[in-house]
PyMOL Python script that loads the backbone (N, CA, C, O; Angstrom):
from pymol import cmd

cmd.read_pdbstr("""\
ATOM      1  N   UNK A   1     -82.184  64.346 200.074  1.00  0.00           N
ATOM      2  CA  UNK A   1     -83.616  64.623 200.051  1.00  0.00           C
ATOM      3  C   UNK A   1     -84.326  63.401 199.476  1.00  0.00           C
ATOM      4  O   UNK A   1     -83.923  62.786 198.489  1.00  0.00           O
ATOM      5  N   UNK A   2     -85.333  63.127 200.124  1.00  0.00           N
ATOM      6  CA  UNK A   2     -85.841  62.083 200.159  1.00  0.00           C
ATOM      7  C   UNK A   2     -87.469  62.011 199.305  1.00  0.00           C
ATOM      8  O   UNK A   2     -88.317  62.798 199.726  1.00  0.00           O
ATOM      9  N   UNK A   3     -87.698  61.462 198.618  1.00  0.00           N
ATOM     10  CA  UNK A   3     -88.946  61.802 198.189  1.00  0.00           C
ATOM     11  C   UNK A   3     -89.825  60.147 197.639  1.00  0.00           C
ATOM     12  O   UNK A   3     -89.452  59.436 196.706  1.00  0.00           O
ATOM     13  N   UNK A   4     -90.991  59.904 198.523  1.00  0.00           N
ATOM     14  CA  UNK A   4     -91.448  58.695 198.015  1.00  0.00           C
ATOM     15  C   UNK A   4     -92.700  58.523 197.303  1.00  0.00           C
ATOM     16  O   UNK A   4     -93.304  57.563 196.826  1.00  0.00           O
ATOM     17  N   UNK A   5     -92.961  60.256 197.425  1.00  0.00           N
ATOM     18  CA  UNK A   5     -94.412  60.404 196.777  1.00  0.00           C
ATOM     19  C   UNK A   5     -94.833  59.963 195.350  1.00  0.00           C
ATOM     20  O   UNK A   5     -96.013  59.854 195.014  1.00  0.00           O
ATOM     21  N   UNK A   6     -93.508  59.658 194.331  1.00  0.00           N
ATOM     22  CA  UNK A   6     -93.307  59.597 192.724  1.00  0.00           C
ATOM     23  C   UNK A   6     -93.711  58.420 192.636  1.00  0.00           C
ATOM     24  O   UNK A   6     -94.313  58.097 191.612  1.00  0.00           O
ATOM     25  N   UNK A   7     -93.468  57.352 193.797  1.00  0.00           N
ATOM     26  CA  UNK A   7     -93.900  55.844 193.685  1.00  0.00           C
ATOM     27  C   UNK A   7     -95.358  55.355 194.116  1.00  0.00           C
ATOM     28  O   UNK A   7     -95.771  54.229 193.841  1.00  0.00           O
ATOM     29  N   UNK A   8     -96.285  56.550 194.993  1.00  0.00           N
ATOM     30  CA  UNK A   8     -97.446  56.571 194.897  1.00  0.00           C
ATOM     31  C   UNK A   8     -98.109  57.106 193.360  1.00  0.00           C
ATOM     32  O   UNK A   8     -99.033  56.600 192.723  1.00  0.00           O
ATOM     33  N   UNK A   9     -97.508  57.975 193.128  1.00  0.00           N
ATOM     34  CA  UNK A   9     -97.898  58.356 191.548  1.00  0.00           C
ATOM     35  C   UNK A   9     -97.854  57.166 190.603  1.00  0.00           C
ATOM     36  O   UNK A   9     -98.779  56.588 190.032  1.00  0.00           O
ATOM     37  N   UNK A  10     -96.655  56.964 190.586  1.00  0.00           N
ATOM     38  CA  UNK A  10     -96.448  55.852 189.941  1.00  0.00           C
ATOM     39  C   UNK A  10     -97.526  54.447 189.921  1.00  0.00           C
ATOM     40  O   UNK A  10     -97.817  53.939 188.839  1.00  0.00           O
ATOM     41  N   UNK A  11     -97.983  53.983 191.014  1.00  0.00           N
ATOM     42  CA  UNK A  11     -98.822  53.417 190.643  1.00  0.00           C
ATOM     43  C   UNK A  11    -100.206  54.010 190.692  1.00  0.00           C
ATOM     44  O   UNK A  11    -101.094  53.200 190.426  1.00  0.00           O
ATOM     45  N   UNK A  12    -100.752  55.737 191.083  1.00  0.00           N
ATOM     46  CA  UNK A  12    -102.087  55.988 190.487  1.00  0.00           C
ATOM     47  C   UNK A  12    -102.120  55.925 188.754  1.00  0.00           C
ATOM     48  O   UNK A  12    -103.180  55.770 188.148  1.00  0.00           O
ATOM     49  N   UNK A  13    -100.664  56.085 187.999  1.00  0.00           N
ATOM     50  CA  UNK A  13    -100.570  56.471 186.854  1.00  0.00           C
ATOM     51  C   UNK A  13    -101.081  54.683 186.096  1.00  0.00           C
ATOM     52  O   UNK A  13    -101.787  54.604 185.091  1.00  0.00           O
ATOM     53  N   UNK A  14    -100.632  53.661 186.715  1.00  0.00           N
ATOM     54  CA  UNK A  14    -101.098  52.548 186.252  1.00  0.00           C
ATOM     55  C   UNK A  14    -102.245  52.316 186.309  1.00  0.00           C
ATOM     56  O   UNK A  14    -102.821  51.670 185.433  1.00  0.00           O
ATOM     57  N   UNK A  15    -102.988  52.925 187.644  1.00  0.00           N
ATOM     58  CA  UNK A  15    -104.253  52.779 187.881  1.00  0.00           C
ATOM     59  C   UNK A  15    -105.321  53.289 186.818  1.00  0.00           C
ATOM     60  O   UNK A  15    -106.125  52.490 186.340  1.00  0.00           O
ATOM     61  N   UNK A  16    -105.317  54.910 186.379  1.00  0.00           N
ATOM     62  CA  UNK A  16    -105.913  55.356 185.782  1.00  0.00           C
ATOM     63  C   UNK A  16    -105.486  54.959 184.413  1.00  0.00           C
ATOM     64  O   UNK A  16    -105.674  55.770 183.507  1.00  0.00           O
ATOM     65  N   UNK A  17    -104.989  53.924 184.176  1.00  0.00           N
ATOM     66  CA  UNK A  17    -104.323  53.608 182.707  1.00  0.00           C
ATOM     67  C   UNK A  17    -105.244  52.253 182.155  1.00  0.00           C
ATOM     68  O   UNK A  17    -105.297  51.930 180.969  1.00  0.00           O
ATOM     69  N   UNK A  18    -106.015  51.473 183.361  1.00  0.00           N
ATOM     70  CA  UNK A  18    -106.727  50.599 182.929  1.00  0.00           C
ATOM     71  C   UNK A  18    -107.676  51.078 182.835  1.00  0.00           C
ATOM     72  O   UNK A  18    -107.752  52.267 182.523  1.00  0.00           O
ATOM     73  N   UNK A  19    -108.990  50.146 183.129  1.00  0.00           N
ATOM     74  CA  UNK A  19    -110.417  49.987 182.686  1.00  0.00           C
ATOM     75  C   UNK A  19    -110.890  51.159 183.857  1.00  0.00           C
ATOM     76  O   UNK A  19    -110.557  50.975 185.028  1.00  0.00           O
ATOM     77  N   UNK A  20    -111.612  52.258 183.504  1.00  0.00           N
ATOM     78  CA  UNK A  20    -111.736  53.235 184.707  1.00  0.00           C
ATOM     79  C   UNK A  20    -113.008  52.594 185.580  1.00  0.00           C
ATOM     80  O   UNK A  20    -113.686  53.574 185.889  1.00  0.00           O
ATOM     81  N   UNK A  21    -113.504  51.643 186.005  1.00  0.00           N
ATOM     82  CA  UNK A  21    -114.010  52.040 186.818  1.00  0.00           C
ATOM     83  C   UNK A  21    -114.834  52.938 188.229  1.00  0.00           C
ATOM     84  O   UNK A  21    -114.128  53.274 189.180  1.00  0.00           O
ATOM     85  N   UNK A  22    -115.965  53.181 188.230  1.00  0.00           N
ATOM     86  CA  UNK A  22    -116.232  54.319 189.742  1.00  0.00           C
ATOM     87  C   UNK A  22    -115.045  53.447 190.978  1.00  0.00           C
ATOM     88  O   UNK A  22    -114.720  54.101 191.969  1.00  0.00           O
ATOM     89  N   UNK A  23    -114.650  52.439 190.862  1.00  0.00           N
ATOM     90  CA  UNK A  23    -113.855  51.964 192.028  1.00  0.00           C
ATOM     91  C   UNK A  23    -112.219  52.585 191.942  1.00  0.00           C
ATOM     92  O   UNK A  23    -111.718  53.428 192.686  1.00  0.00           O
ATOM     93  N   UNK A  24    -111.573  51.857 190.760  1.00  0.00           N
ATOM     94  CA  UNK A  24    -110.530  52.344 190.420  1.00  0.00           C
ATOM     95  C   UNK A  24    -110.262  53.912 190.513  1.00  0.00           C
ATOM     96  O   UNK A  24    -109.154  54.372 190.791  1.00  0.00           O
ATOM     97  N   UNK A  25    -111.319  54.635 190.268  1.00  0.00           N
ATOM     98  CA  UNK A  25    -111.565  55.965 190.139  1.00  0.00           C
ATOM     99  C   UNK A  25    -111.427  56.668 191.572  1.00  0.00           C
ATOM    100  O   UNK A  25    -110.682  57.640 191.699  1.00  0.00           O
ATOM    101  N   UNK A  26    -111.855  56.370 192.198  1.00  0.00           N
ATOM    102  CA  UNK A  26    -111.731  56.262 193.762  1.00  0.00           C
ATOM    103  C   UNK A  26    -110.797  55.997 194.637  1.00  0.00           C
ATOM    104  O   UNK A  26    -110.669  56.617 195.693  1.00  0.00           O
ATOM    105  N   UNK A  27    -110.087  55.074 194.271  1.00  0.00           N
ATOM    106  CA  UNK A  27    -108.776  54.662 194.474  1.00  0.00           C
ATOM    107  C   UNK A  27    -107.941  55.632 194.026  1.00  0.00           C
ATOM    108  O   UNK A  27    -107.119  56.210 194.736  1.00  0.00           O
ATOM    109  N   UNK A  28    -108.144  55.855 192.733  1.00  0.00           N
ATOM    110  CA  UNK A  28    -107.059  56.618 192.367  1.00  0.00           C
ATOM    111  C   UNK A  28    -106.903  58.418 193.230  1.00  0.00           C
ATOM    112  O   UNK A  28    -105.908  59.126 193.389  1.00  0.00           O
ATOM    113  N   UNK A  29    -107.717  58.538 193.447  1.00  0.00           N
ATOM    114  CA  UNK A  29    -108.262  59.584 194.097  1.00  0.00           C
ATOM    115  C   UNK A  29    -107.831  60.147 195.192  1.00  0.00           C
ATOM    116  O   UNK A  29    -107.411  61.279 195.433  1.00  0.00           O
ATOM    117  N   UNK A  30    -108.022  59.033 195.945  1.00  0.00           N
ATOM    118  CA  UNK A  30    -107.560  58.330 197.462  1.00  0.00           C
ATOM    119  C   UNK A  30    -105.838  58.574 196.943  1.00  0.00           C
ATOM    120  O   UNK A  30    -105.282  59.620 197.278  1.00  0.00           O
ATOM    121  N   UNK A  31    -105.263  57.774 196.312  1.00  0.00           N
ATOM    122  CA  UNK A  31    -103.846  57.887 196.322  1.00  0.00           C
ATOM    123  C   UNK A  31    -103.371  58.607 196.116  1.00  0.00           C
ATOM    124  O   UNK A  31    -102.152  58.651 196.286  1.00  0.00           O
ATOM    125  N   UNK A  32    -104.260  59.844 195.502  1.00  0.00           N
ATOM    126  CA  UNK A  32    -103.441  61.084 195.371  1.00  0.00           C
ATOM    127  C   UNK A  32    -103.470  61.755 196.661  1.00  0.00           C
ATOM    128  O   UNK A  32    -102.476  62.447 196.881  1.00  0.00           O
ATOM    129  N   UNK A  33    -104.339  61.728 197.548  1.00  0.00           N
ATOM    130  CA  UNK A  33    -104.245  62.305 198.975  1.00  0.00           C
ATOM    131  C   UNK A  33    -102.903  61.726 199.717  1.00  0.00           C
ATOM    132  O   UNK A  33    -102.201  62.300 200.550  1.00  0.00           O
ATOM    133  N   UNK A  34    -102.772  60.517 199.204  1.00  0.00           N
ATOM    134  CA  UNK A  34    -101.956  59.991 200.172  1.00  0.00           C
ATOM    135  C   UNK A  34    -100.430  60.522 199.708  1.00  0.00           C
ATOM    136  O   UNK A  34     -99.568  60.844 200.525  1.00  0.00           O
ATOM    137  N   UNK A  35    -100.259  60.555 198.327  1.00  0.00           N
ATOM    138  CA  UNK A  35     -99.017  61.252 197.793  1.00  0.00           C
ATOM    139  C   UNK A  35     -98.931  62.311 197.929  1.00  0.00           C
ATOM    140  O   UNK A  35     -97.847  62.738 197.531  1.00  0.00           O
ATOM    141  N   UNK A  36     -99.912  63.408 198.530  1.00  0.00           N
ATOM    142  CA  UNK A  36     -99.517  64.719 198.978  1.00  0.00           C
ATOM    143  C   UNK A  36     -99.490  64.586 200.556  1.00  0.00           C
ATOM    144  O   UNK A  36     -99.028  65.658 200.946  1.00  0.00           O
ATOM    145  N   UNK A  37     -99.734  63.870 201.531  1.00  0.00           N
ATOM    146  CA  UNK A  37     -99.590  63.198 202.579  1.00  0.00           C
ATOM    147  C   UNK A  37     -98.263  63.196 202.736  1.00  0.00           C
ATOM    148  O   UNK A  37     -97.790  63.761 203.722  1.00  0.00           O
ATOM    149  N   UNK A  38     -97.519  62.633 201.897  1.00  0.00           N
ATOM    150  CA  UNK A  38     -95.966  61.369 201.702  1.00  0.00           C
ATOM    151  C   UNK A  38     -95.628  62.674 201.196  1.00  0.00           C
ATOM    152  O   UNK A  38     -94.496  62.593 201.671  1.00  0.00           O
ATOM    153  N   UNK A  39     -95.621  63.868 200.616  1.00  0.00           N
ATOM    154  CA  UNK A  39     -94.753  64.739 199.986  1.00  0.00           C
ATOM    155  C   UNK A  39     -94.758  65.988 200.901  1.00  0.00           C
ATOM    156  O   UNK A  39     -94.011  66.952 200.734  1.00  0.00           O
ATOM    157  N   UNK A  40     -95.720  65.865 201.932  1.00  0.00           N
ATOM    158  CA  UNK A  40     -95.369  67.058 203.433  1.00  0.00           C
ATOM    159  C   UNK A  40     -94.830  66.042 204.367  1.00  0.00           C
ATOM    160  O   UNK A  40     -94.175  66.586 205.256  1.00  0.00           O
ATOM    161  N   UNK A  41     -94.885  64.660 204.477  1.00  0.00           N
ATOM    162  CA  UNK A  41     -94.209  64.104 205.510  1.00  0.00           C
ATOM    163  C   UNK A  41     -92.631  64.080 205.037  1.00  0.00           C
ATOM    164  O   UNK A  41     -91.697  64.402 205.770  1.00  0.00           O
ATOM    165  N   UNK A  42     -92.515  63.650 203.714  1.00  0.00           N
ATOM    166  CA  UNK A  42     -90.838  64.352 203.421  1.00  0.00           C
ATOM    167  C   UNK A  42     -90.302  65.705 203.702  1.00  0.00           C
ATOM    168  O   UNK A  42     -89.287  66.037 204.314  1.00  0.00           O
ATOM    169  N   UNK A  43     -91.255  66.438 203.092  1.00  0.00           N
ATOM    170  CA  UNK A  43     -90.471  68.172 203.453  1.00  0.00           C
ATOM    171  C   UNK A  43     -90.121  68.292 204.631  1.00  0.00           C
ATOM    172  O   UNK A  43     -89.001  68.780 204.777  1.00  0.00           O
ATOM    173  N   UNK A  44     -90.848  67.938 205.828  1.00  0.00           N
ATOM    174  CA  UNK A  44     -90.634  67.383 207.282  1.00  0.00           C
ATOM    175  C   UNK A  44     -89.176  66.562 207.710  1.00  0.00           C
ATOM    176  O   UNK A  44     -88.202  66.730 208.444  1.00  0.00           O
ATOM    177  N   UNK A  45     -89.566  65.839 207.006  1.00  0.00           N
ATOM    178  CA  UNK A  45     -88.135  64.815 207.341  1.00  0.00           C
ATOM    179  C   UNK A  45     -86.800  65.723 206.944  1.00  0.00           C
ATOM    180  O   UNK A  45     -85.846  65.910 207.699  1.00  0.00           O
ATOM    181  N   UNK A  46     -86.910  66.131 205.891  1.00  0.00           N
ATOM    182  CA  UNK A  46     -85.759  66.936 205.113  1.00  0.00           C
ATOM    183  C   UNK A  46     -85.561  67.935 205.847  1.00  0.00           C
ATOM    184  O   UNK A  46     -85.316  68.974 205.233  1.00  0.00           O
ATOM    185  N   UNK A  47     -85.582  67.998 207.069  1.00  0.00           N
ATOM    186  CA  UNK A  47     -85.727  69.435 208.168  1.00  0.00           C
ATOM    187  C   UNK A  47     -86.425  70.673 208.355  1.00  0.00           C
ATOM    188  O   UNK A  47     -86.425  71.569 209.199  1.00  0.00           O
ATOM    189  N   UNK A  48     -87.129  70.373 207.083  1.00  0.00           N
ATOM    190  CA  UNK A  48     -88.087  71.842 206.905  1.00  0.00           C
ATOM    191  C   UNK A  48     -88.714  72.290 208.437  1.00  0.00           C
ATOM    192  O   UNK A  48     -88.352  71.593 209.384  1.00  0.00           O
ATOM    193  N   UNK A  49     -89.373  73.101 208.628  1.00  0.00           N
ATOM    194  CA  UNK A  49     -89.734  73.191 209.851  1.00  0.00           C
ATOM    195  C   UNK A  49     -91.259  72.733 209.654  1.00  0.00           C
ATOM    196  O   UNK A  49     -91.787  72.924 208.558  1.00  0.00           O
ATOM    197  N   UNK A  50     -91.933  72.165 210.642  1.00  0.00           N
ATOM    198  CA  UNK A  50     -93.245  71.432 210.763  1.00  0.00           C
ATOM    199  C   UNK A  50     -94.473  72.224 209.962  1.00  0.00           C
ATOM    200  O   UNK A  50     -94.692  73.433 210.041  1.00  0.00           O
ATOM    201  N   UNK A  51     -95.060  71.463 209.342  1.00  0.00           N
ATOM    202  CA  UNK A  51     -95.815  72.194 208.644  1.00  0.00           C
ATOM    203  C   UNK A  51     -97.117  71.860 209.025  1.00  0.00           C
ATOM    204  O   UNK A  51     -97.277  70.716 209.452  1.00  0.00           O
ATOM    205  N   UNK A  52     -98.652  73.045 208.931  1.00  0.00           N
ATOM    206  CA  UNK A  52     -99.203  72.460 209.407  1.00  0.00           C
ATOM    207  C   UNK A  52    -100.258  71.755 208.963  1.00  0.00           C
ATOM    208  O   UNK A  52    -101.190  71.231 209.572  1.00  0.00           O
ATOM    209  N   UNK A  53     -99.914  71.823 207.510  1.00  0.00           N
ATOM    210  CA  UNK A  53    -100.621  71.119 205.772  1.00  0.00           C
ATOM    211  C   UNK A  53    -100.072  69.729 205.793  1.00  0.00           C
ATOM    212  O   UNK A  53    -100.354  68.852 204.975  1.00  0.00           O
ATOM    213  N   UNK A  54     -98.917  69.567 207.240  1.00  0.00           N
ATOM    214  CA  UNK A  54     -98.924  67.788 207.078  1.00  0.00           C
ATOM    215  C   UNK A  54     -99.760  66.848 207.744  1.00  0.00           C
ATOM    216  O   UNK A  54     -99.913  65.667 207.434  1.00  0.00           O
ATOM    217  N   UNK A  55    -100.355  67.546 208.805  1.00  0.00           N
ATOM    218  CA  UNK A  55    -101.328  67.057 209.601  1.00  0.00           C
ATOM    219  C   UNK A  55    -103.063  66.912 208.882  1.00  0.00           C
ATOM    220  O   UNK A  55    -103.904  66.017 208.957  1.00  0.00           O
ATOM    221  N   UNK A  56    -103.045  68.579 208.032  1.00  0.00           N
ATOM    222  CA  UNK A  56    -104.351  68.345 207.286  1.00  0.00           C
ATOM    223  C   UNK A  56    -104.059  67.330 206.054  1.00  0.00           C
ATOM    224  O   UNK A  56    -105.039  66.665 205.718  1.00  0.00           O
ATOM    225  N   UNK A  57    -102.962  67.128 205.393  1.00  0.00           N
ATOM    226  CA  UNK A  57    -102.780  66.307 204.203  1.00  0.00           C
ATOM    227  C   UNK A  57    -102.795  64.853 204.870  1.00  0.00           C
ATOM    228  O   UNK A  57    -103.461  64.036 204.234  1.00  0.00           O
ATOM    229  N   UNK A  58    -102.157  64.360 206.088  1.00  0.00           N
ATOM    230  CA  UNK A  58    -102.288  62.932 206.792  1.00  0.00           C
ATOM    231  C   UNK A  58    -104.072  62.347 206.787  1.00  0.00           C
ATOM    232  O   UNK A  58    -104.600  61.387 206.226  1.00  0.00           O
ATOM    233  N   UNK A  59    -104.628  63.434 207.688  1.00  0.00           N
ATOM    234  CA  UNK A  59    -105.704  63.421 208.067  1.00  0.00           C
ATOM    235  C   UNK A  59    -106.901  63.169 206.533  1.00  0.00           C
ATOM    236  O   UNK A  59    -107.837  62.371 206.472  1.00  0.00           O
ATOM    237  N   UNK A  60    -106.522  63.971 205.652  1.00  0.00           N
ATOM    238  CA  UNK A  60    -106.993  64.361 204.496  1.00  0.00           C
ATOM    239  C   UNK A  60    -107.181  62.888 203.445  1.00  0.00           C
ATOM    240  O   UNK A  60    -107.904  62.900 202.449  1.00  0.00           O
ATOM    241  N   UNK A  61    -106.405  61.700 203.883  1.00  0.00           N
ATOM    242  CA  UNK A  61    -106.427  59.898 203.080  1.00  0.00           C
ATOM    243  C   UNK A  61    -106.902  59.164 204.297  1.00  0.00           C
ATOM    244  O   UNK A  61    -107.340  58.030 204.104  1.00  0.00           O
ATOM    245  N   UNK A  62    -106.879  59.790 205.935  1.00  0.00           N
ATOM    246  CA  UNK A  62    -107.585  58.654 206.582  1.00  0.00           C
ATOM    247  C   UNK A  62    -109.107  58.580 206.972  1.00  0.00           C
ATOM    248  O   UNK A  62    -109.854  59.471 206.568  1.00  0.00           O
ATOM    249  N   UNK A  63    -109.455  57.843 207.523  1.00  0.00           N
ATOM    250  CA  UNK A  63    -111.114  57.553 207.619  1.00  0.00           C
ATOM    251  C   UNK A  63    -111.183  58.727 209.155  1.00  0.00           C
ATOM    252  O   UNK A  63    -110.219  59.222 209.737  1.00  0.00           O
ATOM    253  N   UNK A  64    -112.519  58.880 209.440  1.00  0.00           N
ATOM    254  CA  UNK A  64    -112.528  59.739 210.479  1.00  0.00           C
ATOM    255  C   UNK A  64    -112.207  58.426 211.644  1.00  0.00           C
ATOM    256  O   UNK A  64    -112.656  57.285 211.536  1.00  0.00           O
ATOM    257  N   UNK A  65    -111.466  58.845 212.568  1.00  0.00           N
ATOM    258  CA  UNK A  65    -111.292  58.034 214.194  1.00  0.00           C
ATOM    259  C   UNK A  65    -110.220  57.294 213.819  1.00  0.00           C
ATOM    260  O   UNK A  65    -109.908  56.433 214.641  1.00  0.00           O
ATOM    261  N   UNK A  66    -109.452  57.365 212.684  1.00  0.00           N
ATOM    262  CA  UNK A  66    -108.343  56.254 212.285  1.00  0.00           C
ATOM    263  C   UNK A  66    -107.120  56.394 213.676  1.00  0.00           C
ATOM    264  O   UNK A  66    -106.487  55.549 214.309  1.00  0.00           O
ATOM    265  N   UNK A  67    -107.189  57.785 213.730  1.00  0.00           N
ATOM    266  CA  UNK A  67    -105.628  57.825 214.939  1.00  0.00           C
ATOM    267  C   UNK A  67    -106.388  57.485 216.419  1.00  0.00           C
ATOM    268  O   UNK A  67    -105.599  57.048 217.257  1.00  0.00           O
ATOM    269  N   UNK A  68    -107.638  57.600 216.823  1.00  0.00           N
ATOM    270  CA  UNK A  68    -108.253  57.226 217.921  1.00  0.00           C
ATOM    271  C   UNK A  68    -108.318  55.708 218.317  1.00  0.00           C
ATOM    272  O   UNK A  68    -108.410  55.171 219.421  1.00  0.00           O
ATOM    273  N   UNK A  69    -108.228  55.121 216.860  1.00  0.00           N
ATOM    274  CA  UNK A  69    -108.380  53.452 216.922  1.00  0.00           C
ATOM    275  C   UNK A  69    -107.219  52.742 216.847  1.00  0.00           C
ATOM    276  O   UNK A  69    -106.973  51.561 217.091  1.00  0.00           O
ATOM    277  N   UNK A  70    -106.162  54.161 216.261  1.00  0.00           N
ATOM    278  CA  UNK A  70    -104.852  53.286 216.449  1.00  0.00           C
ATOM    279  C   UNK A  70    -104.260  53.656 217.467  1.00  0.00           C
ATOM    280  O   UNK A  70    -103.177  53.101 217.655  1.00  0.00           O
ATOM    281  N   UNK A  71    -104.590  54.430 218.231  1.00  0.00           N
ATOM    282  CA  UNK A  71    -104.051  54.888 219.643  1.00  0.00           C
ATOM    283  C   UNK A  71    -104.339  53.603 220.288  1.00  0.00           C
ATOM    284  O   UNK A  71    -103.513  52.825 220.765  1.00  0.00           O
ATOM    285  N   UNK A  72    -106.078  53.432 220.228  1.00  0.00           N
ATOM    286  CA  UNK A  72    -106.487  52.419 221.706  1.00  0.00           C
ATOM    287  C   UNK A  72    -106.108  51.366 221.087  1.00  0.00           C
ATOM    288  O   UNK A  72    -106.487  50.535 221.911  1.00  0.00           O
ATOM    289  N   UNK A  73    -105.474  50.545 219.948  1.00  0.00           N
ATOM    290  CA  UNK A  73    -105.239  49.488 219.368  1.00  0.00           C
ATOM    291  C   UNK A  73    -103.883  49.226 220.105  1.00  0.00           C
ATOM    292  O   UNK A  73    -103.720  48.202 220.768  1.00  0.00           O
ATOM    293  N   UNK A  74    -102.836  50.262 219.957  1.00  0.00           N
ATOM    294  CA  UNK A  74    -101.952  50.556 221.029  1.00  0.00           C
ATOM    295  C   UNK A  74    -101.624  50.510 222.362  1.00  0.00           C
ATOM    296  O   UNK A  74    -100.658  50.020 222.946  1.00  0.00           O
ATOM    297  N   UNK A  75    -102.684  51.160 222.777  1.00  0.00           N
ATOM    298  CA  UNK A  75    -103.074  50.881 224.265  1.00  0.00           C
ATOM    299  C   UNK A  75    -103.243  49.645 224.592  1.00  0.00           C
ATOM    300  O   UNK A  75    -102.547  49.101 225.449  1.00  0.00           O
ATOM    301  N   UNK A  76    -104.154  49.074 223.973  1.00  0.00           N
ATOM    302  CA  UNK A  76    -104.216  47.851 224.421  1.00  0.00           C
ATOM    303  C   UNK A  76    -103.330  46.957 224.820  1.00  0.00           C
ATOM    304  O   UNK A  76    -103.233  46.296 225.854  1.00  0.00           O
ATOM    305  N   UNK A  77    -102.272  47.073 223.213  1.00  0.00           N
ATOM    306  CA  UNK A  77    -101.293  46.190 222.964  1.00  0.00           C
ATOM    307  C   UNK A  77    -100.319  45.931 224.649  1.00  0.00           C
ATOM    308  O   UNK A  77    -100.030  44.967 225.359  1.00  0.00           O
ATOM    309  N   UNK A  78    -100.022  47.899 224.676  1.00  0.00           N
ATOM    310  CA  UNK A  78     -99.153  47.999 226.105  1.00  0.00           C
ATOM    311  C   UNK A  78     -99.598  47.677 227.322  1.00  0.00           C
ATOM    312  O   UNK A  78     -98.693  47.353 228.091  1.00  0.00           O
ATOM    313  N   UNK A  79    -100.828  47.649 227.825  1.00  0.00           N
ATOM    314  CA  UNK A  79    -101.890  47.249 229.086  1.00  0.00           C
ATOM    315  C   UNK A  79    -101.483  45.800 228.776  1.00  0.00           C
ATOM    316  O   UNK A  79    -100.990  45.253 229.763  1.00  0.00           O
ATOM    317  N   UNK A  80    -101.542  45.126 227.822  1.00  0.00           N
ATOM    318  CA  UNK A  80    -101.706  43.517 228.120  1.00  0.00           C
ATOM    319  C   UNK A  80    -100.232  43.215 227.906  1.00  0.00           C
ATOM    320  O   UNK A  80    -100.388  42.133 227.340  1.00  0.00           O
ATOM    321  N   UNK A  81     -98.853  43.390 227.948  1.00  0.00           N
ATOM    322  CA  UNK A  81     -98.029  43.536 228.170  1.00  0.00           C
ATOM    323  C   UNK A  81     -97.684  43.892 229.667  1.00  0.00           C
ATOM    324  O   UNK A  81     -96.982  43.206 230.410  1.00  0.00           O
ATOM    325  N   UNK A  82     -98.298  45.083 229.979  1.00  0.00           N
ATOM    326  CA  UNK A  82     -97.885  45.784 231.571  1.00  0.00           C
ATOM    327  C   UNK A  82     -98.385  44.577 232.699  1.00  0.00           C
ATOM    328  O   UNK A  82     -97.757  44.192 233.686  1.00  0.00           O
ATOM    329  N   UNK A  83     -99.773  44.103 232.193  1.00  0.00           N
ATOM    330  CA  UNK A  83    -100.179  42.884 233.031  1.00  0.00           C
ATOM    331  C   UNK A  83     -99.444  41.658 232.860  1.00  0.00           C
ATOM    332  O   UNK A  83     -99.540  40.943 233.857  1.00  0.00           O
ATOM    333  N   UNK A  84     -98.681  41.126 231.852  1.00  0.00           N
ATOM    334  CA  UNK A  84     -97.938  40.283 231.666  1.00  0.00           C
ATOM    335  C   UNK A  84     -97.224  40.603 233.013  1.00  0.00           C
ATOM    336  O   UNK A  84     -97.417  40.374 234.207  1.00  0.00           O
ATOM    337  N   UNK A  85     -96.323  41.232 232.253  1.00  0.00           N
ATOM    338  CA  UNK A  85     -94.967  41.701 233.076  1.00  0.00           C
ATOM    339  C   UNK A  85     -94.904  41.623 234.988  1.00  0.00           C
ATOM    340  O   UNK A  85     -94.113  41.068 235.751  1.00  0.00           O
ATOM    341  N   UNK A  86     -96.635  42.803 235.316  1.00  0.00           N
ATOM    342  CA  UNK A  86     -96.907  42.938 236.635  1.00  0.00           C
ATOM    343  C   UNK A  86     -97.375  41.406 237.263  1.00  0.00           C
ATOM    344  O   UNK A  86     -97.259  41.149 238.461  1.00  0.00           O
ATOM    345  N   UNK A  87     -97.862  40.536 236.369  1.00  0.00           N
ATOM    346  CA  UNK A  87     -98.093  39.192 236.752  1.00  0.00           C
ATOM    347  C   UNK A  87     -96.775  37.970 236.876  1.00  0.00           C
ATOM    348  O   UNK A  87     -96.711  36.889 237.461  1.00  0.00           O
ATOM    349  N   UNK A  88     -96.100  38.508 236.281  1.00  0.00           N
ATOM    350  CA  UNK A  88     -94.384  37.872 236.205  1.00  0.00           C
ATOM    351  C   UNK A  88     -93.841  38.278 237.464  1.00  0.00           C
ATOM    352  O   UNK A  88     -93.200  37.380 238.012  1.00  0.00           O
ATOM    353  N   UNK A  89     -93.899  39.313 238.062  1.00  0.00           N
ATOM    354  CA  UNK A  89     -93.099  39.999 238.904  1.00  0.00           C
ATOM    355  C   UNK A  89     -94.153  39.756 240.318  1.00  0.00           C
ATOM    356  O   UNK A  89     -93.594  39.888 241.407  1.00  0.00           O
ATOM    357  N   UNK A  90     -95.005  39.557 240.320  1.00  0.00           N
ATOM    358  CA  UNK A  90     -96.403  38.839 241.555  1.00  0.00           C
ATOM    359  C   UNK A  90     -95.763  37.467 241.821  1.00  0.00           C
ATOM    360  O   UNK A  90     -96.017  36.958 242.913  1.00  0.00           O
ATOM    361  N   UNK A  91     -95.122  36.931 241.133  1.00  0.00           N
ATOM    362  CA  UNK A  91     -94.788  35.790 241.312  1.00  0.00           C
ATOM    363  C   UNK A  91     -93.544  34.910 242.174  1.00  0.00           C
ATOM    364  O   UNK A  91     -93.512  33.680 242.127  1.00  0.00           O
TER     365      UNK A  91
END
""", "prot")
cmd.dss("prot")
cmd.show_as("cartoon", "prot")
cmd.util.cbc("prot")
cmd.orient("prot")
């Protein structure tokens, strides 16, 4: 069993240990979403059966359109590849 969420803790615990800042504060905040994120994407991994608090906990540290922009960031990548390739093979 796998667990990597203690090392996101681990550094909110440094975080909130300095000068608090509204930034730091925020951050720290943020990283706790992301360590309950990282602690349903383990229960997952560990075979649990799919949960559906891993999708709201993922969703729950990213910006709105984050998986839309990394889809077409993706897309892209493979389209200008496929034209490589289809332009290699034109030849």
């Amino acid at each position: 069993m796998s667990h990597h969420s203690w090392q996101i803790e681990e550094v909110r615990d440094a975080i909130s240990s300095k000068e608090p800042s509204p930034l730091r504060r925020a951050l720290w905040t943020h990283l706790g979403l992301v360590a309950e994120a990282v602690r349903e994407i383990d229960e997952r991994d560990d075979g649990l059966e799919p949960l559906p608090s891993e999708e709201a906990a993922i969703r729950a540290c990213l910006p709105d359109g984050a998986p839309l922009r990394q889809l077409i960031g993706e897309a892209r990548k493979v389209t200008f590849e496929l034209m490589a390739e289809i332009g290699r093979a034109e030849k």
